[in-house]
C-alpha positions as a Markdown table, in Angstrom:
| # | Residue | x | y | z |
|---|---|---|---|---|
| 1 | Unk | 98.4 | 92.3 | 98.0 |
| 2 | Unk | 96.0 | 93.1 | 100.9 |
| 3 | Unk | 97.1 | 94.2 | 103.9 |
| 4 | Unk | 95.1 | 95.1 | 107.3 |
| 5 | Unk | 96.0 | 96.8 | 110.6 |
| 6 | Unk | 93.5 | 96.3 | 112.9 |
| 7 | Unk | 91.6 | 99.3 | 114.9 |
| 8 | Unk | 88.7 | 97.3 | 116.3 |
| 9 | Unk | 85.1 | 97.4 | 113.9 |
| 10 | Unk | 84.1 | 100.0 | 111.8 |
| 11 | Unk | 80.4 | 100.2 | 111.2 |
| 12 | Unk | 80.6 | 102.6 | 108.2 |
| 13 | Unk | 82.6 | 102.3 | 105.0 |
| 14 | Unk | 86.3 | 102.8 | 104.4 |
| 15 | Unk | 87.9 | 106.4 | 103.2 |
| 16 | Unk | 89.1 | 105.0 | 99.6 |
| 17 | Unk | 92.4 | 107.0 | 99.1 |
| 18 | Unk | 95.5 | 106.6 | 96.8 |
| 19 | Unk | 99.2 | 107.3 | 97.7 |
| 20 | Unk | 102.1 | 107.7 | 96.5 |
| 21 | Unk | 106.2 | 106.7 | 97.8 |
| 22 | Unk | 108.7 | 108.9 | 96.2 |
| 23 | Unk | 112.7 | 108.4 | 96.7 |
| 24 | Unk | 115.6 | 110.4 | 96.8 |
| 25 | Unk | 118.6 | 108.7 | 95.8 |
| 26 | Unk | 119.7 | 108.8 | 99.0 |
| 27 | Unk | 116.6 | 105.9 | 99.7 |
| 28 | Unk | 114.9 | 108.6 | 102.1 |
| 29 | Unk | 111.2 | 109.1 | 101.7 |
| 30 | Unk | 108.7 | 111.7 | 101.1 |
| 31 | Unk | 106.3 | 112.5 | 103.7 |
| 32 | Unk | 104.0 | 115.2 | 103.8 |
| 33 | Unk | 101.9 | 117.2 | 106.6 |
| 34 | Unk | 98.5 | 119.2 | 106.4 |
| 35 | Unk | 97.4 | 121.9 | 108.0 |
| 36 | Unk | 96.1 | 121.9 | 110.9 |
| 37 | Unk | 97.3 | 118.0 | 111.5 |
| 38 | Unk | 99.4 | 116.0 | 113.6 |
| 39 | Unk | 100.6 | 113.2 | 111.6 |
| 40 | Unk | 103.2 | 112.3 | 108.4 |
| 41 | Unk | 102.0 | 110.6 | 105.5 |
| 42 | Unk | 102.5 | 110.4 | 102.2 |
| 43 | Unk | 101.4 | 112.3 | 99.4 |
| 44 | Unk | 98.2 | 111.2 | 98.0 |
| 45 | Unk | 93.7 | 111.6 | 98.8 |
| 46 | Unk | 90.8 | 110.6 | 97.8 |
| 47 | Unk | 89.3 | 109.6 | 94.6 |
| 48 | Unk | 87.0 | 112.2 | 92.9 |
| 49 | Unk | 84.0 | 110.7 | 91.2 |
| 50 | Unk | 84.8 | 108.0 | 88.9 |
| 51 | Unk | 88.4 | 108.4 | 89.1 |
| 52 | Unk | 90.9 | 105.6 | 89.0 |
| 53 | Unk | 93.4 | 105.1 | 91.6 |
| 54 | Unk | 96.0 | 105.7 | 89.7 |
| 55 | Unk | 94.6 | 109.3 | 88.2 |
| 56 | Unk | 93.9 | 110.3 | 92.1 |
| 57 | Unk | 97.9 | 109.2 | 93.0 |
| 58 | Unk | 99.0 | 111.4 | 90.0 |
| 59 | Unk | 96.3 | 114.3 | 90.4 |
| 60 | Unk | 97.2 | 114.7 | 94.5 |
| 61 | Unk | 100.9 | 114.0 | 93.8 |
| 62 | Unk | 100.8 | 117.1 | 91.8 |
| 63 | Unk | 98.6 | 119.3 | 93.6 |
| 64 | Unk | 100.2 | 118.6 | 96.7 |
| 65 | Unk | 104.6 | 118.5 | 95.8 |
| 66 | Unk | 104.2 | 120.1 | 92.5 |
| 67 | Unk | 105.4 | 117.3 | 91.0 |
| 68 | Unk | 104.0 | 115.5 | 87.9 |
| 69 | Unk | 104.8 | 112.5 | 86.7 |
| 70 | Unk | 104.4 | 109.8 | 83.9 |
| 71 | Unk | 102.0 | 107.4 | 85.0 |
| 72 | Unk | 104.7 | 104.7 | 83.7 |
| 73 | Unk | 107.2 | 105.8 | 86.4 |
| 74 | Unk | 105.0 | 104.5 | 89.2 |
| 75 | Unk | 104.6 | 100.8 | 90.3 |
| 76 | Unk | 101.6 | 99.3 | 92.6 |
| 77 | Unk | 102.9 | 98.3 | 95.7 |
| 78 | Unk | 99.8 | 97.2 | 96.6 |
| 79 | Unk | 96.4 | 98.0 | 98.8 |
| 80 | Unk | 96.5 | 98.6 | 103.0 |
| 81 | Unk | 93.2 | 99.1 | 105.3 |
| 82 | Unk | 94.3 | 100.8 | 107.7 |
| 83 | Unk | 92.8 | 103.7 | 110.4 |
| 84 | Unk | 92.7 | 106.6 | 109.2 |
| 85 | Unk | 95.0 | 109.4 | 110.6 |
| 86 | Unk | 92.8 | 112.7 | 110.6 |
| 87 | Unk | 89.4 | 111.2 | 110.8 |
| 88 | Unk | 88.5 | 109.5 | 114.4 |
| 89 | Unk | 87.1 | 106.2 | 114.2 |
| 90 | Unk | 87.0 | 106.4 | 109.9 |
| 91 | Unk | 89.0 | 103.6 | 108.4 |
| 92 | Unk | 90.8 | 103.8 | 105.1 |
| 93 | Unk | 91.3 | 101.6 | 101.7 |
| 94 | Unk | 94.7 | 102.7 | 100.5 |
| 95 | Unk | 96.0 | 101.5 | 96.7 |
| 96 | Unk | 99.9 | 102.6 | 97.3 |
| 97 | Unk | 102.4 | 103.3 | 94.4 |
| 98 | Unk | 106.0 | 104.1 | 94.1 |
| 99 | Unk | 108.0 | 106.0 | 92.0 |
| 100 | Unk | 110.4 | 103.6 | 89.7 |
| 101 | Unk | 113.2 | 105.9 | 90.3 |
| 102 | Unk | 114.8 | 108.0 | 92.8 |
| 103 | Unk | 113.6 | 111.6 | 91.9 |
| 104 | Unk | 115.8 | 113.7 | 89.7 |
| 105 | Unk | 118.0 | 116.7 | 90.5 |
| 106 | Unk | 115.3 | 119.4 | 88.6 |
| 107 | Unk | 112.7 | 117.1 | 90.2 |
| 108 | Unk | 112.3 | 119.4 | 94.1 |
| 109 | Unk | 108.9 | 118.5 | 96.0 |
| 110 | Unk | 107.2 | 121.4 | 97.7 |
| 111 | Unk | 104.6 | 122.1 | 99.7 |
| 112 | Unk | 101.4 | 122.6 | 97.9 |
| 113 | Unk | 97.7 | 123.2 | 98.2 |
| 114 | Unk | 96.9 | 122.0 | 102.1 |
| 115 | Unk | 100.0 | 121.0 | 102.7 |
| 116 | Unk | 102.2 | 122.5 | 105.4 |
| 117 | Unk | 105.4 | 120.6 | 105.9 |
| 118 | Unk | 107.4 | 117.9 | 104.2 |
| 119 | Unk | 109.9 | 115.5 | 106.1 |
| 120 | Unk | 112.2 | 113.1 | 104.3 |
| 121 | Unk | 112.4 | 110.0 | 106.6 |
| 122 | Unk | 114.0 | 106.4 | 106.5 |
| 123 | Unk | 111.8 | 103.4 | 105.8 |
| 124 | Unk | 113.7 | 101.0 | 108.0 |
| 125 | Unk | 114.2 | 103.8 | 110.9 |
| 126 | Unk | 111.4 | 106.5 | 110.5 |
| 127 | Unk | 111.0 | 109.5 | 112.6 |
| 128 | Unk | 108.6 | 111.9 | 112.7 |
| 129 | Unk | 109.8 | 115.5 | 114.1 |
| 130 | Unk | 109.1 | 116.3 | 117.7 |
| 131 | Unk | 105.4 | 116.7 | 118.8 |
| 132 | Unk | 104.2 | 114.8 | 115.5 |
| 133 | Unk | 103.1 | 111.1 | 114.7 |
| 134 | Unk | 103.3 | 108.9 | 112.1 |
| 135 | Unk | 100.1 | 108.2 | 109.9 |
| 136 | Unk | 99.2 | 104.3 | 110.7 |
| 137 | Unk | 99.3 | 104.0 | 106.6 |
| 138 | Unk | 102.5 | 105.4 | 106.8 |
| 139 | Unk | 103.7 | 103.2 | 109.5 |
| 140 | Unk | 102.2 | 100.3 | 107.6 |
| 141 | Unk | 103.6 | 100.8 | 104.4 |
| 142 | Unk | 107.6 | 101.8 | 105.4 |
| 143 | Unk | 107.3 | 97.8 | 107.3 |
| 144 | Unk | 106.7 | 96.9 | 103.9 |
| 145 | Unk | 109.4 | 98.9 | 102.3 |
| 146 | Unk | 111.9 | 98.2 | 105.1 |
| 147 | Unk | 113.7 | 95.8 | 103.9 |
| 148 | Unk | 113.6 | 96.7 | 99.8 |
| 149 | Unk | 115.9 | 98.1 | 97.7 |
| 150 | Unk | 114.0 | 100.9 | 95.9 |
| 151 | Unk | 115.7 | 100.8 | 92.6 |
């Protein structure tokens, strides 16, 4: 699955990231702030050198929530080109996973390495706090999820 949201040409190459959806039973959705930024996404950054985007979903999952887990617990949603939300005028190349189940009740995100907040928000009616955005990936991929039963 390829999916594009248009931000007018980009004459250098995309940001190639990895993210990650996580659930609470409750079908709410993880979203995560860094310092010193504006906008909600979700958990997840770039590949280091030679790593697979599954490995960077996992690695930044953990480093960011504290949470690890199985690489058999996530599912490919799919990839999303998209702007990118703290770079002006960059564009990224985002492979998108989900976790396969709602997280567990020993299973509590927080806010690690650079990031500074966490927000729980609705995929079919997603709000960002006051005087903060919504990443356009994040925007992107909650269309998508909508409409879906998570589990």
């Amino acid at each position: 699955m390829q999916n594009s949201v248009p931000d007018g040409p980009s004459t250098t190459q995309p940001i190639e990231v990895a993210a990650v959806v996580l659930y609470r039973p409750d079908g709410q959705v993880l979203t995560v702030r860094k310092t010193g930024t504006s906008m909600f996404m979700f958990p997840g950054g770039k590949h280091q050198a030679g790593e697979a985007p599954l490995d960077t979903a996992l690695r930044e999952l953990a480093e960011e929530t504290g949470l690890a887990v199985p690489p058999e617990d996530l599912e490919y949603l799919g990839a999303w080109d998209t702007p990118a939300a703290n770079e002006d005028g960059q564009q990224l190349h985002s492979d998108v996973f989900a976790l396969l189940r709602p997280l567990a009740r020993n299973e509590v995100p927080t806010p690690d390495a650079e990031i500074e907040e966490l927000v729980w928000m609705d995929p079919a009616a997603p709000q960002a706090p006051a005087g903060y955005g919504m990443a356009p990936l994040l925007v992107a991929v909650f269309e998508h999820l909508k409409d879906r039963r998570p589990f």
